[in-house]
C-alpha positions in Angstrom: 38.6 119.1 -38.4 39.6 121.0 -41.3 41.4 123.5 -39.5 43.2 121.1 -37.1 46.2 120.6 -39.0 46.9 124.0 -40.3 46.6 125.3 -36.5 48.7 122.2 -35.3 51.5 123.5 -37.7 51.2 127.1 -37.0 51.6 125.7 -33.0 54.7 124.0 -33.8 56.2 126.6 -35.8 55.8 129.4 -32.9 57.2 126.8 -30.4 60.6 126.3 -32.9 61.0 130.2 -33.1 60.6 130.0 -29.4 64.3 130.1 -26.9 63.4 126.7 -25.5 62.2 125.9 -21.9 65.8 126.1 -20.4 65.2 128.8 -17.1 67.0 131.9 -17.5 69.5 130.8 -14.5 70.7 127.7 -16.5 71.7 129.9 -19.4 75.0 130.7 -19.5 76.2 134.4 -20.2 79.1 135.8 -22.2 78.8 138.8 -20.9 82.2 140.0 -19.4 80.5 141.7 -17.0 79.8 138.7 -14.8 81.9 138.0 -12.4 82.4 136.1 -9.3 81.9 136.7 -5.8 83.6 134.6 -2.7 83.2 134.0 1.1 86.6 134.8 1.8 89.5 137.2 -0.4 92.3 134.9 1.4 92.3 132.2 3.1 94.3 131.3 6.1 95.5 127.9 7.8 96.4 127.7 11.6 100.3 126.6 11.5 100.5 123.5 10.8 103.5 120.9 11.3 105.0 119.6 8.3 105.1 116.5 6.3 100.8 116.6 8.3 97.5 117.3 6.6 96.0 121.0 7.2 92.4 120.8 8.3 90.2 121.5 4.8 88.8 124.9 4.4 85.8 125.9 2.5 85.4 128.8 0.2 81.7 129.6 -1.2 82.3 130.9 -5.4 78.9 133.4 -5.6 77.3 133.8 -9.3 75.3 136.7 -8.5 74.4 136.8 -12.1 70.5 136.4 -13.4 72.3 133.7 -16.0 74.6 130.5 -15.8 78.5 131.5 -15.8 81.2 129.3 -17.2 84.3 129.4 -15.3 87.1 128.1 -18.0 89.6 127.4 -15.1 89.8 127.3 -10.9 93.7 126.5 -10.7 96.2 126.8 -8.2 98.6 130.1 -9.8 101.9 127.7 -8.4 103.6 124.3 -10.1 103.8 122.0 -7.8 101.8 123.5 -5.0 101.3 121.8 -1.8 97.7 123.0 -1.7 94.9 120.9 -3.3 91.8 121.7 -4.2 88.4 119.5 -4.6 85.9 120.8 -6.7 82.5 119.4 -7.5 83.9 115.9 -5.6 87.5 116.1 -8.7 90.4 116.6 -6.4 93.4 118.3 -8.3 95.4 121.3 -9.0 93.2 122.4 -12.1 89.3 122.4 -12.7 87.5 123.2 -16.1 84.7 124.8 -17.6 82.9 124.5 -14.5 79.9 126.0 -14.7 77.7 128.1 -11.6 74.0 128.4 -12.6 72.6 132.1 -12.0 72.2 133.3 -8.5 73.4 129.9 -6.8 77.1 129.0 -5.2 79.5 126.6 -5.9 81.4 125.1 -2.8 85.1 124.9 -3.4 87.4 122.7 -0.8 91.4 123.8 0.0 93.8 121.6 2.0 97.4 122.0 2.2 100.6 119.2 3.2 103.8 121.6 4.2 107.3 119.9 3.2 110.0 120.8 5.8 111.7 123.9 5.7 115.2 125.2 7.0 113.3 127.1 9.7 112.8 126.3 13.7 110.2 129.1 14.2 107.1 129.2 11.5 107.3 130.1 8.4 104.8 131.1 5.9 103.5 129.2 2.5 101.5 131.3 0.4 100.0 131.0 -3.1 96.4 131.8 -5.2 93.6 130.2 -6.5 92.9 131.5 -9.8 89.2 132.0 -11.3 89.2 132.9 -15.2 85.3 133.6 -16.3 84.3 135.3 -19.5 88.5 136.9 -19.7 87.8 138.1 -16.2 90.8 137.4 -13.8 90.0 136.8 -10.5 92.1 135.4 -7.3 91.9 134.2 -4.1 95.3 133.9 -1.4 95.8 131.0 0.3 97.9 131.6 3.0 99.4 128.7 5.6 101.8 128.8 8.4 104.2 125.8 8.7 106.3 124.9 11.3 109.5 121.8 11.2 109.1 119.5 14.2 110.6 116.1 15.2 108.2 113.5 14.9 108.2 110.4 17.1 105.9 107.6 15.8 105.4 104.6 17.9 108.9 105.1 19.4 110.9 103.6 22.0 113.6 106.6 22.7 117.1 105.6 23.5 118.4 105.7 27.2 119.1 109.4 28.0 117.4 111.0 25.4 117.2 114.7 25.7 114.2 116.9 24.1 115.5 119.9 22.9 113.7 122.9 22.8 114.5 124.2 19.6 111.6 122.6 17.3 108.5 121.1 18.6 108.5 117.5 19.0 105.5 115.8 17.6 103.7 111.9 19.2 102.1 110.0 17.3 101.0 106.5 18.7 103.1 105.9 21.9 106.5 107.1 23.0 108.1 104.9 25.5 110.7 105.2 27.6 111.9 101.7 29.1 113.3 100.7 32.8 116.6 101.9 33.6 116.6 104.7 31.2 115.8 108.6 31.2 114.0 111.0 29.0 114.7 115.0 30.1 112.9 117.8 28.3 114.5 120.9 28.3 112.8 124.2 29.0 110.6 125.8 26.8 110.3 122.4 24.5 106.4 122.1 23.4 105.3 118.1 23.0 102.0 118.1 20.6 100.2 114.9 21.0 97.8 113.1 18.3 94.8 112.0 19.0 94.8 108.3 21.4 98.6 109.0 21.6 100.4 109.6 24.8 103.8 109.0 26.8 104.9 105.8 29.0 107.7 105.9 31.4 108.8 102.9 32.3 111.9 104.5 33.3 112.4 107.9 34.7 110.8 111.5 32.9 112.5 115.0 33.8 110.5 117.8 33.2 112.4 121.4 33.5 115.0 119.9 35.9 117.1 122.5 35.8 115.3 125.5 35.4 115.8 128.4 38.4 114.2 131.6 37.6 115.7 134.5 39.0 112.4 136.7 38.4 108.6 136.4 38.6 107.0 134.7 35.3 104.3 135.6 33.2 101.8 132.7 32.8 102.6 132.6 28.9 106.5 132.7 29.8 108.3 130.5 27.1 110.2 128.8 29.6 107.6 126.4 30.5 107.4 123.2 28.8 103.7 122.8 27.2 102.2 119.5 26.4 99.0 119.6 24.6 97.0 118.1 21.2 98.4 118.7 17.8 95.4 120.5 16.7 96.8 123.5 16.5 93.3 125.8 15.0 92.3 128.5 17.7 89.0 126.4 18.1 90.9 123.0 20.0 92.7 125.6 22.4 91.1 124.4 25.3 89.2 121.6 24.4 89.8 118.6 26.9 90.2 114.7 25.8 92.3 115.5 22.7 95.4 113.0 23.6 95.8 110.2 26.5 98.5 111.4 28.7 101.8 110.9 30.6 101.9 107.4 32.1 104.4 105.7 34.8 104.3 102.0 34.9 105.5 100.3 38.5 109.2 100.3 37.1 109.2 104.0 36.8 111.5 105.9 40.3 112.2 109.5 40.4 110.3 110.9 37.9 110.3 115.5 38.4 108.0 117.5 36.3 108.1 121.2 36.5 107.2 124.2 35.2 105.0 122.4 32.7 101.8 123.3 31.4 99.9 120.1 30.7 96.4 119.9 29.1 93.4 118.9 27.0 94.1 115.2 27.9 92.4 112.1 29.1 94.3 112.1 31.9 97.4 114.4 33.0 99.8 112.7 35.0 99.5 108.3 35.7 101.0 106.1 37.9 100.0 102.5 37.0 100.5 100.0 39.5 97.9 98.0 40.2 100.3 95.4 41.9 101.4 97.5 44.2 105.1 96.6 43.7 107.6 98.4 46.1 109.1 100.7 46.0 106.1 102.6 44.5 106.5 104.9 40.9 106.7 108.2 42.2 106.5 111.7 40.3 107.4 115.1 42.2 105.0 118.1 40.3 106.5 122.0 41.2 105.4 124.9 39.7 102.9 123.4 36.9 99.2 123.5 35.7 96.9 120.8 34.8 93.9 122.2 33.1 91.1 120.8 30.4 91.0 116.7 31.4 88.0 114.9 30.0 88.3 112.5 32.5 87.1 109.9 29.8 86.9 105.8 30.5 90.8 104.7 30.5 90.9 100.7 29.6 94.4 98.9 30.4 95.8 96.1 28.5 95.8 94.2 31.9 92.2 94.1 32.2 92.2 95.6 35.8 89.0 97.6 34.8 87.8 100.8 33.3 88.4 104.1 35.2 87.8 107.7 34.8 90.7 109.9 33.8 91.8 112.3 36.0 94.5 115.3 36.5 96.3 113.2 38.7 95.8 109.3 38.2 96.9 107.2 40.9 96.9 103.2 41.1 99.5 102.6 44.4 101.5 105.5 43.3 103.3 108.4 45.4 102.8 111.9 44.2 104.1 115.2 45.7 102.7 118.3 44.6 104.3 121.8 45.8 102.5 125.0 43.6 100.5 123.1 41.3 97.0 124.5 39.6 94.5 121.4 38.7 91.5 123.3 37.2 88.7 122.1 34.7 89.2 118.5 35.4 85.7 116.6 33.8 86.0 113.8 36.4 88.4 114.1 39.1 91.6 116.2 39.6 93.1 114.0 42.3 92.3 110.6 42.2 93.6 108.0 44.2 92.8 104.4 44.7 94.7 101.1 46.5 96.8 103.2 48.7 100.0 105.7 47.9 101.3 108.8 49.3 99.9 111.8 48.6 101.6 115.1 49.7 99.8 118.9 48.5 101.5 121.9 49.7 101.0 125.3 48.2 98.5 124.3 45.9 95.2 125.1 44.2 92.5 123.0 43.2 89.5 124.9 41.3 87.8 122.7 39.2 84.3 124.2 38.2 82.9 122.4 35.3 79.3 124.5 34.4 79.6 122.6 30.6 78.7 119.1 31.9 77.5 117.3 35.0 80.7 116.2 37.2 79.0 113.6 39.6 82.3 113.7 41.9 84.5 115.3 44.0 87.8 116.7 42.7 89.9 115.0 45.1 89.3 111.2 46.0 91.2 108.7 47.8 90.4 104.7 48.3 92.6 102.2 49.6 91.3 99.5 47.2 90.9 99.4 43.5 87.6 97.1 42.1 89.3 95.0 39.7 87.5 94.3 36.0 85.3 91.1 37.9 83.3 93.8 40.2 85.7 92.4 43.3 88.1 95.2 45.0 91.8 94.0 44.9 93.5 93.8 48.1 93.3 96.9 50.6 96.4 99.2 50.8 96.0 102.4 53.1 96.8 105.9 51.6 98.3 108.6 53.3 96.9 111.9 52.7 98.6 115.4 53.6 96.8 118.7 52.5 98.9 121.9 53.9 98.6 125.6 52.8 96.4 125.1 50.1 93.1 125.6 48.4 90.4 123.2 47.2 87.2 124.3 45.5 84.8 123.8 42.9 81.3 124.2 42.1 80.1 120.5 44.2 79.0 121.0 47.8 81.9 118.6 48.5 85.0 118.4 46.9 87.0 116.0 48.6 86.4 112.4 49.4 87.8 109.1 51.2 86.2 105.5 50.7 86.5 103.5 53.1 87.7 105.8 55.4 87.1 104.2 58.9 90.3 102.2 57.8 93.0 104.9 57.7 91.4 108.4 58.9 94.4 108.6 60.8 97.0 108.4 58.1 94.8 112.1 56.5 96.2 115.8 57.1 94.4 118.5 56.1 95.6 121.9 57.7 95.7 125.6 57.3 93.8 125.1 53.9 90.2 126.2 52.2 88.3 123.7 51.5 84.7 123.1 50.1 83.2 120.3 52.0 79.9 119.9 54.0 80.8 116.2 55.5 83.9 117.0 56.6 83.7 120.7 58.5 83.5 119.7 61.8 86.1 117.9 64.3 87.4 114.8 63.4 87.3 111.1 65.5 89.3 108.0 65.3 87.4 106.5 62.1 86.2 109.8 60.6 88.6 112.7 59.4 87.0 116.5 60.1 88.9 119.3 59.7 87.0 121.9 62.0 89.9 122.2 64.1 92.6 122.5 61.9 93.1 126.0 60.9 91.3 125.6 57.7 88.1 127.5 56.8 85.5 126.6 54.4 84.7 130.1 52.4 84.4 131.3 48.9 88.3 132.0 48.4 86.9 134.5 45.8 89.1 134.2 43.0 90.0 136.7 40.5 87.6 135.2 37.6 85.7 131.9 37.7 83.4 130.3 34.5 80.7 131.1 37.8 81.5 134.7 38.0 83.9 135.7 34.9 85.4 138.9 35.0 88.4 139.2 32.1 90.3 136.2 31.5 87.7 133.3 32.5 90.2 131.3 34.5 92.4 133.4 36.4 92.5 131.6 40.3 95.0 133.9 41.8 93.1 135.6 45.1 91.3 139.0 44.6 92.1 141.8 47.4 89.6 140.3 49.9 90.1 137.0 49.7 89.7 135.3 52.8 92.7 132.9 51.7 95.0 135.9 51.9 98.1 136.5 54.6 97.3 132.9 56.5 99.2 132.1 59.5 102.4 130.2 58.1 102.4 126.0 58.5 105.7 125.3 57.4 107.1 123.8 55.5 107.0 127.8 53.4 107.5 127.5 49.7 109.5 130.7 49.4 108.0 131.4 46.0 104.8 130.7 44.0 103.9 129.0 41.1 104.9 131.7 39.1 107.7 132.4 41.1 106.2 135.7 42.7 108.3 135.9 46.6 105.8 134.9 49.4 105.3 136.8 52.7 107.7 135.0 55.2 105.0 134.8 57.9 101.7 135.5 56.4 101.5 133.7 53.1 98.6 133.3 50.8 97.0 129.9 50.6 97.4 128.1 47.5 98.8 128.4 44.3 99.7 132.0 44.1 100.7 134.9 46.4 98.5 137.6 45.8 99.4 140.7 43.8 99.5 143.9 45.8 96.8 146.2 45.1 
């Protein structure tokens, strides 16, 4: 016990002279050696419309050191910039004496809001983050693209409104158009759609009315009018479900869309008219593609029910389709119930959808709609006409009547390839078959299919030995295709597209 004490003290004397229990990695270096590391030298936004919030980026700051760093300052190198940063959960321009413990990360956050500019076509917003550690000087670009649109918020557009194409024109919420009046959308405008946003027409929509190419288009031809999302990142390009749609209400009369590109919707084109009031909405579609439809529930204000969205929505509508592509439709890309007219000539349906299970046919037709308490509304027949064109997918049958016995007379299908195991043979008075009809019921071996991708994945124009090649002609002949490419007077490819010589 004597000696107890003067170890004790000779214990707590090493432990003083000791550096402490603080791990090497939480001890912060001077050394102007250290430096930084990042994930990225520059960072760079997808354009981005104005007066909107980019998406947030992250940048990973490295401290490769053994020891703790001290970074003085993480600052934007502009006054006034319309980048933000958010580090360690403090959102500003500036951060301080922010220190990075050895060999860890620290996660920095980047966002930018663009203010308009003078320009129509994009422009480009650039600017630094600034690291300052131990007098080391180290940076990091930040560079955004932003682009001045017109932005319609939960609009109702005067009567005659024209869309120019000069700037892109931006929904948000619903535009409407009301009876009586007219919306037109020049050629080569681009409508960007937000999220649950769409159009409604109670009125009349032009599309490209006046457009007459003298030459053969490219499919990227700026020309077209495009209506998509307004997520503009590489990674929504071709997602489906990312807006609602174009809707016509039962006021709506001779509505034209052409040469449009619509996609990545809920639906592509409605007609709403549960009612059946007469005359019946109808919408003429020339020269356009409907691609990427989720097909997701669609619930109406009414209360009718809850449907599935499709390329082309039809509740007692008429539709007329001449060189239209419906491709990549999650539900249906034809779908129509209590009755309507429905004329497809020259056109190709290939909807193969290998991401998800599609339980139905791409084209369906009803002449009754089930109303939202299980009971179908009153019947009214539809008349169905299928010439020239081409209808496939990756179903054993892709086209479908309910209730058919009731008008099987009022269907055409001729001179067309189908994909269908119900309906291949010869048709009777309560049962359409279309075994005799000049249509065949064959691979039309497209150029590249998500099945067999070869190149770009959906390219549905025919190869060389396609068996929908050089058909017999069953007037009426569309002169030209979708891209305006001349077809053969006599022996013109089935739908969409004439193929390109070899």
């Amino acid at each position: 016990m004597r000696l107890f004490l003067p170890i004790l003290l000779i214990i707590i004397s090493f432990a003083a002279l000791l550096p402490g229990c603080e791990p090497k990695e939480e001890i912060v270096t001077r050394d102007s050696s250290a430096r930084l590391e990042f994930s990225a030298d520059t960072l760079v936004f997808d354009t981005v419309f104005v007066q909107t919030g980019t998406v947030t980026k992250r940048l990973w700051v490295y401290n490769r050191n053994r020891r703790a760093v001290r970074v003085e300052q993480i600052g934007l190198k502009t006054a006034n910039s319309p980048y933000t940063l958010t580090v360690s959960g403090a959102t500003g321009p500036l951060a301080q004496d922010v220190e990075i413990r050895g060999r860890d990360s620290l996660l920095l956050l980047v966002k930018a809001k663009l203010g308009p500019g003078a320009e129509n076509t994009p422009f480009l917003v650039e600017d630094q983050v600034q690291f300052r550690t131990n007098g080391n000087e180290q940076q990091v670009a930040l560079v955004a693209y932003g682009q001045n649109a017109y932005f319609h918020t939960a609009e109702t557009l005067a009567c005659n409104t024209v869309w120019r194409n000069d700037k892109p024109h931006v929904i948000y919420d619903f535009v409407r158009v009301d009876a009586g009046c007219t919306l037109t959308i020049e050629a080569g405008a681009r409508v960007y759609v937000h999220a649950g946003s769409g159009i409604v027409i109670k009125g009349r929509l032009l599309v490209n009315p006046d457009l007459a190419p003298g030459e053969e288009l490219k499919p990227d031809d700026p020309r077209f009018v495009r209506f998509a999302g307004d997520r503009l990142e590489a990674a929504y390009r071709e997602i489906p479900g990312q807006w609602r749609g174009i809707q016509f209400d039962a006021t709506s009369q001779g509505n034209v869309v052409r040469y449009a590109e619509i996609k990545n919707a809920g639906f592509g084109l409605l007609v709403f008219n549960p009612e059946n009031r007469q005359p019946r909405p109808n919408v003429l579609v020339e020269n356009s593609i409907i691609k990427n439809i989720s097909g997701a529930s669609l619930n109406f204000a009414s209360g009718s029910a809850s449907f599935d969205g499709a390329g082309i929505l039809s509740f007692s509508g008429d539709f007329t389709l001449r060189n239209c592509l419906l491709t990549n439709c999650g539900e249906f890309a034809v779908r129509g119930l209590q009755g309507g007219n429905f004329a497809l000539n020259f056109c190709t349906i290939a909807n193969y959808t290998r991401g998800f299970v599609r339980p139905n046919p791409s084209l369906v037709f009803s002449d009754v709609l089930t109303l939202a308490n299980g009971q179908p509304g009153p019947s009214v027949l539809p008349t169905v006409s299928i010439l020239n064109s081409i209808v496939w997918g990756d179903k054993e049958d892709e086209i479908g009547f309910e209730n058919v016995s009731r008008y099987a007379n009022q269907i055409t299908v001729r001179n067309s390839l189908l994909r269908t195991s119900t309906y291949r043979e010869a048709g009777t008075a309560t049962q359409p078959g279309f075994g005799r009809s000049d249509n065949i019921f064959t691979d039309p071996k497209f150029i590249s299919t998500p099945d067999l991708p070869r190149g770009n994945r959906f390219d549905y124009r025919l190869d060389t030995l396609s068996p929908a090649s050089n058909r017999p002609l069953l007037a009426p002949l569309l002169a030209r295709d979708l891209l305006n490419k001349p077809r053969a007077a006599t022996t013109p490819d089935l739908g969409a597209y004439e193929r390109q010589n070899p």
